[in-house]
C-alpha angles and dihedrals in degrees: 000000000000089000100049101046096049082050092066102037093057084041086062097040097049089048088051093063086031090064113059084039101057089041086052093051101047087039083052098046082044090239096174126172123242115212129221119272100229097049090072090170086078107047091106085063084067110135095012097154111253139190089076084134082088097069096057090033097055093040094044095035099047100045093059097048082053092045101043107032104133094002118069107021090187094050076054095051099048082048095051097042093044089057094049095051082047096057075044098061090032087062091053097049091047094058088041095055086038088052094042082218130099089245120100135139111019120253085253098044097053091038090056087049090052098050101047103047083043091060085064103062097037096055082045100058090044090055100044108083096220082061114031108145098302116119124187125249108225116244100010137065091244124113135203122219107212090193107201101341090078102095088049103050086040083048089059095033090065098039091041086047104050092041093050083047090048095049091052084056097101118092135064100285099347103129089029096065098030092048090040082062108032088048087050109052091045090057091051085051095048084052096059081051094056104043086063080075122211135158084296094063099122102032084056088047107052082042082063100047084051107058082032084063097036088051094047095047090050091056089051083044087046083069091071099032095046110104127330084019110219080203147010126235086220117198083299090078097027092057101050101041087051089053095045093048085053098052093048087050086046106036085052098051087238092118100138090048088072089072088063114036085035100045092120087062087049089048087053092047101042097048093043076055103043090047094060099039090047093051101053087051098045112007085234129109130224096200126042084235142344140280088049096242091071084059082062094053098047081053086066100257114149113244086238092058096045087051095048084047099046087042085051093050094049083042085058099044091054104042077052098052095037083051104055104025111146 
């Protein structure tokens, strides 16, 4: 208990001197966002300096690693992979801010990073024994054992994660809220798990110190971010906190849990999907425009109301999924 909690006090507290750093220095370096050309709303937020992902990533990220270095081995490896997905999207805002234009990384570039940093989780987790290839079934005590397709669909689920995470990022405070509960209640969840005992005490516990830190550190960042943002967290930021969302699901065996307390990131992603596919058949489309949340705000919805409905339904996700863990 002790653990955890110091964890994700000096987690918050490193974010908060992280913060006005990181925005000096982009603000300094003049690393201003451009916006997308379609999303004509948002043209005044031009320039708004981006990359702030790297404040809550580094204070979150690092603690843990110092905190869990020979302790928790999965708190290391969502670390670890949360930074990695984090140089990945820094990558592709730098080239983004250098280029003065929203298009970074290509589809295929960003897709082999994924991947590949993705296998290494995912054989991770499949050789790790508190892991294996057993997933939870929400709201029972039953499991389900995936065989040898486990590396595969963990494979997809952190890739599909990070990249639905990555697509809500689009509004003033939007991930940041949303991130801040959904990371939070499942390390509330992942707490429960641990206090049972058995032999993964400590890996569970140090999981939980981990996406309790990252969580902390995004509501500090949420100070910034909130509207009008004074900076973006960029796909710096979007990456790694999907990955890191995605390890904690994984690493946990709750899986399956993501899909509810993170149902607003599966909305972004699936309606992103469905207008596409439905376009090419029928050169129609189903939403004024996607993520979804972009369609809200054609309908005339303030950004501030979409982010406090978007923060409820993951609020609701989590005190479901903290109520009823089995």
């Amino acid at each position: 208990m002790f653990r955890i909690g110091f964890s994700t006090l000096i987690s918050i507290v490193a974010t908060c001197c992280l913060c006005p750093l990181v925005l000096s220095l982009v603000r300094r370096l003049k690393v201003g966002q451009p916006i997308l050309g379609y999303v004509t709303n948002h043209y005044s937020k031009s320039g708004t300096p981006t990359m702030g992902g790297m404040a809550f990533l580094l204070g979150a990220c690092f603690v843990s690693l110092a905190f869990n270095i020979g302790y928790s081995s999965h708190a290391v490896m969502a670390s670890v992979l949360s930074l990695g997905f984090g140089v990945l999207g820094f990558l592709d805002d730098f080239i983004k801010v250098k280029s003065k234009n929203n298009k970074g990384l290509s589809v295929v570039q960003k897709l082999v990073g994924q991947i590949l940093l993705s296998i290494i989780i995912a054989v991770y987790a499949y050789l790790s024994p508190d892991v294996s290839s057993i997933i939870k079934i929400p709201f029972t005590d039953y499991t389900i054992d995936l065989g040898y397709w486990a590396i595969p669909v963990y494979l997809v689920f952190v890739v599909g994660v990070t990249n639905f995470v990555n697509l809500t990022d689009g509004l003033d405070g939007l991930v940041s809220t949303s991130g801040s509960v959904c990371l939070t209640s499942l390390g509330i969840l992942i707490f429960l798990s641990a206090i049972e005992g058995g032999a993964n005490i400590s890996s569970l516990t140090g999981l939980s110190s981990y996406a309790l830190g990252l969580g902390g550190s995004l509501a500090v960042f949420y100070v910034l971010n909130s509207y009008p943002a004074k900076i973006f967290m960029g796909d710096t930021g979007s990456l790694g906190l999907g990955a890191g969302i995605a390890c904690v699901c994984l690493l946990s065996r709750n899986l399956l849990a993501f899909f509810i307390v993170g149902i607003v990131y599966c909305i972004s992603g699936l309606s992103v999907i469905l207008q596409v596919f439905y376009y090419k058949l029928t050169k129609k489309r189903i939403f004024k425009m996607a993520p979804f949340h972009h369609h809200l705000e054609q309908c005339g919805l303030h950004e501030n109301k979409i982010v406090a409905i978007y923060s409820l339904i993951t609020l609701c996700g989590g005190i479901a999924i903290i109520s009823f863990w089995g």
